[in-house]
MIFIFI-799336 format. One line per field, with one value per residue (C-alpha): residue number from 1; x, y, z. Coordinates in nm, 2 decimals, m for minus. Layout:
N
n = (NUM  ...)
px = (X  ...)
py = (Y  ...)
pz = (Z  ...)
This chain:
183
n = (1  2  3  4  5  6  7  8  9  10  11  12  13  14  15  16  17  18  19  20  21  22  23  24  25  26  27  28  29  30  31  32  33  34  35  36  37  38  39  40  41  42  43  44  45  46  47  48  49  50  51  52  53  54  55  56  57  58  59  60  61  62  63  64  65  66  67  68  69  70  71  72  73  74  75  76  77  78  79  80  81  82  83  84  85  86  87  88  89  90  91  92  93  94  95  96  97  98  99  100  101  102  103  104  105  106  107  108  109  110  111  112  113  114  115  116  117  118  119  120  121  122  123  124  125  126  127  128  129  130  131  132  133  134  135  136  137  138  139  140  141  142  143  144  145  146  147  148  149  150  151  152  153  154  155  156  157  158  159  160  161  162  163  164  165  166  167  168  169  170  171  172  173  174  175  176  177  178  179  180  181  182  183)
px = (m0.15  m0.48  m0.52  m0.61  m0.93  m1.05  m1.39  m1.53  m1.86  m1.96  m2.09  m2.19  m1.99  m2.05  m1.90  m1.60  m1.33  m1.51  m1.42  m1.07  m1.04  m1.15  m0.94  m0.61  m0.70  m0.52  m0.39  m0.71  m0.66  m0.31  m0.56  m0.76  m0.53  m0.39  m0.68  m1.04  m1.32  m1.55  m1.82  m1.79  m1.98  m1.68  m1.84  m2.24  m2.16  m2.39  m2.31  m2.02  m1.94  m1.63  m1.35  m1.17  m0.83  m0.88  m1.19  m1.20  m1.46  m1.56  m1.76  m1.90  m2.18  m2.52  m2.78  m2.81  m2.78  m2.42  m2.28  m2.45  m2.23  m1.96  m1.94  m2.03  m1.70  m1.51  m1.59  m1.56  m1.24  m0.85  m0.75  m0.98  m0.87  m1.06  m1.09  m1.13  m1.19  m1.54  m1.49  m1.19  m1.38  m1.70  m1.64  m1.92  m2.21  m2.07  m2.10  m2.45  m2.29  m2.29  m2.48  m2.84  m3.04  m3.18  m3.53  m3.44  m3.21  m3.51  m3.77  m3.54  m3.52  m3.88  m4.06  m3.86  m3.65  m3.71  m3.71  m3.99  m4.30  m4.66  m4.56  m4.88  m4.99  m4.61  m4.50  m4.12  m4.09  m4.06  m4.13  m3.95  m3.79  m3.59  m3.27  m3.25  m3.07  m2.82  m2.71  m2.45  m2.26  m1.94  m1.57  m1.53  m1.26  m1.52  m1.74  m1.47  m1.10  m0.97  m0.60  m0.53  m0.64  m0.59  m0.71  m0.82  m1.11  m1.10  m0.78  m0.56  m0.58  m0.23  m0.25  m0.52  m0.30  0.01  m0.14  m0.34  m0.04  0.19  m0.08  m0.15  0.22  0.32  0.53  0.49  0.28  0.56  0.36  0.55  0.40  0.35  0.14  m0.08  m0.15  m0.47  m0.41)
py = (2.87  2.78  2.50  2.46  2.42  2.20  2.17  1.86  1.74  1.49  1.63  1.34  1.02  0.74  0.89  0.61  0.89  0.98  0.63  0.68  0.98  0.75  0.47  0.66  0.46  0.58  0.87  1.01  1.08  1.26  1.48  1.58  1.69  1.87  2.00  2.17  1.99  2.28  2.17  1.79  1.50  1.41  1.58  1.70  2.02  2.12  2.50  2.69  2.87  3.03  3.07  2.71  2.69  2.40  2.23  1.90  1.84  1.44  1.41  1.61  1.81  1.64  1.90  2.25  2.18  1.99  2.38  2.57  2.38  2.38  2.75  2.78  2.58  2.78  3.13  2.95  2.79  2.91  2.60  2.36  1.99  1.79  1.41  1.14  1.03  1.17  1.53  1.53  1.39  1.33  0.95  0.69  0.95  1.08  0.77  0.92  1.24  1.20  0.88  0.98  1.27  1.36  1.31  0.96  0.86  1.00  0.76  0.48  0.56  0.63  0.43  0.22  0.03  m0.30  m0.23  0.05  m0.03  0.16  0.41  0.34  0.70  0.71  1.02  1.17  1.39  1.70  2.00  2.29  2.18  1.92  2.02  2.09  1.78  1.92  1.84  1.61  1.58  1.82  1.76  2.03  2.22  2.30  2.51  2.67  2.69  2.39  2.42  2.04  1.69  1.36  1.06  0.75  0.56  0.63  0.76  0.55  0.68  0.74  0.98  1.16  1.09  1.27  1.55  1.69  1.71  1.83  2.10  2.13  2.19  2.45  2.19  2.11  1.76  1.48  1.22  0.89  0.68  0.43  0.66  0.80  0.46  0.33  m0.04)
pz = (1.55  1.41  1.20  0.83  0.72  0.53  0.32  0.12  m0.08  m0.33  m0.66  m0.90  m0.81  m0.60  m0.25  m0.35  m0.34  0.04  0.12  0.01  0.26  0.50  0.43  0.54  0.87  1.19  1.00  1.04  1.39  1.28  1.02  1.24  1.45  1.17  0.99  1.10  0.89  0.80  0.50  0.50  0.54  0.72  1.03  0.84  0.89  0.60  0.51  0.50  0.86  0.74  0.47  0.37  0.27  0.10  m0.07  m0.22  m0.44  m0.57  m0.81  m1.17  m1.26  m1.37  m1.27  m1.15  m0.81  m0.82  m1.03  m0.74  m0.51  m0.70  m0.72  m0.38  m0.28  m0.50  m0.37  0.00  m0.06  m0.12  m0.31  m0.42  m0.57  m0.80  m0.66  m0.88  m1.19  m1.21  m1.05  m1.32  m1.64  m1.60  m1.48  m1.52  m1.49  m1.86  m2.01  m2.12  m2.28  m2.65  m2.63  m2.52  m2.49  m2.14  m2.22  m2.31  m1.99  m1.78  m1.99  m1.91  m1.57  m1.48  m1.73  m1.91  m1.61  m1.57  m1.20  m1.22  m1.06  m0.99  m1.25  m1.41  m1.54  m1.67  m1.48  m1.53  m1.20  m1.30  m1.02  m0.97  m0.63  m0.85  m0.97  m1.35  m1.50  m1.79  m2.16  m2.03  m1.74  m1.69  m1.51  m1.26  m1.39  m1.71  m1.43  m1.22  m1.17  m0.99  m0.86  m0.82  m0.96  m0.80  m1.02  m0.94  m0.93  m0.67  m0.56  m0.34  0.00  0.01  m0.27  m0.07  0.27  0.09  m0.12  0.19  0.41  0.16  0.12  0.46  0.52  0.26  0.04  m0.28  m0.38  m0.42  m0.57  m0.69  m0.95  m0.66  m0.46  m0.79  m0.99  m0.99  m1.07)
């Protein structure tokens, strides 16, 4: 019987909800028994090589390049969940929807930034290798259909640990407040 596979990439986030995944500890011997990583940083496999079952996808949508992946994942994977707080609103990358325009969170990044040095002729990179930064920055289920969300900032690793094999093992998610809080 061939094993599940499983896909995973980090949008706009912090790679925190990558460290959950990782912080199931020994039971990440037991997954990968269970599971074939396809897509993943888990093992840099850096393109799809084949369909996923399921994709988990951390992180939201700042620029061009994080809805290209995005939609890649979704046409690549059966089920794809939405991990973490940013993937499922926007997180602490949104914090700048609403609030500033993007021509004004790119002056404060490249010219303004206390930090900001030998940016004497004032340049904003701009080239069109770049991705395009957009109006604000989107949860993932406002680009494509997401089947599951698992919160958290980021989410405990038994949440991960227990939605995965639940998934993995045809049954549906039981998910007790003590698994899914987040304090």
């Amino acid at each position: 019987m061939s094993k599940p596979i499983v896909a995973t990439t980090s949008l706009a986030g912090c790679f925190g909800c990558h460290m959950s995944l990782l912080d199931i500890d020994e039971r990440i011997l037991k997954l990968v028994e269970l599971v074939e990583f396809n897509k993943s940083p888990v093992n840099d496999i850096k393109t799809f090589t084949k369909q996923c079952d399921v994709g988990i996808i951390e992180g939201g949508c700042c620029n061009s390049e994080n809805i290209h992946v995005l939609k890649d994942f979704r046409k690549n994977c059966k089920i794809l969940i939405s991990l973490g707080e940013c993937a499922i609103m926007g997180g602490l990358p949104a914090m700048r929807n609403n609030n500033a325009p993007v021509s004004e969170c790119l002056e404060e990044a490249y010219l303004n930034c206390p930090s900001v040095q030998a940016n004497d002729e004032r340049i904003i990179p701009n080239d069109d290798e770049l991705p395009m930064i957009l109006d604000k920055v989107y949860p993932c289920h406002e680009i494509v259909k997401i089947d599951y969300f698992l919160p958290g900032c980021a989410p405990r690793a038994d949440l991960i640990w227990e939605a995965l094999v639940a998934l993995i093992e045809g049954r549906e998610m039981d998910l007790p407040y003590e698994v899914v809080k987040f304090d």
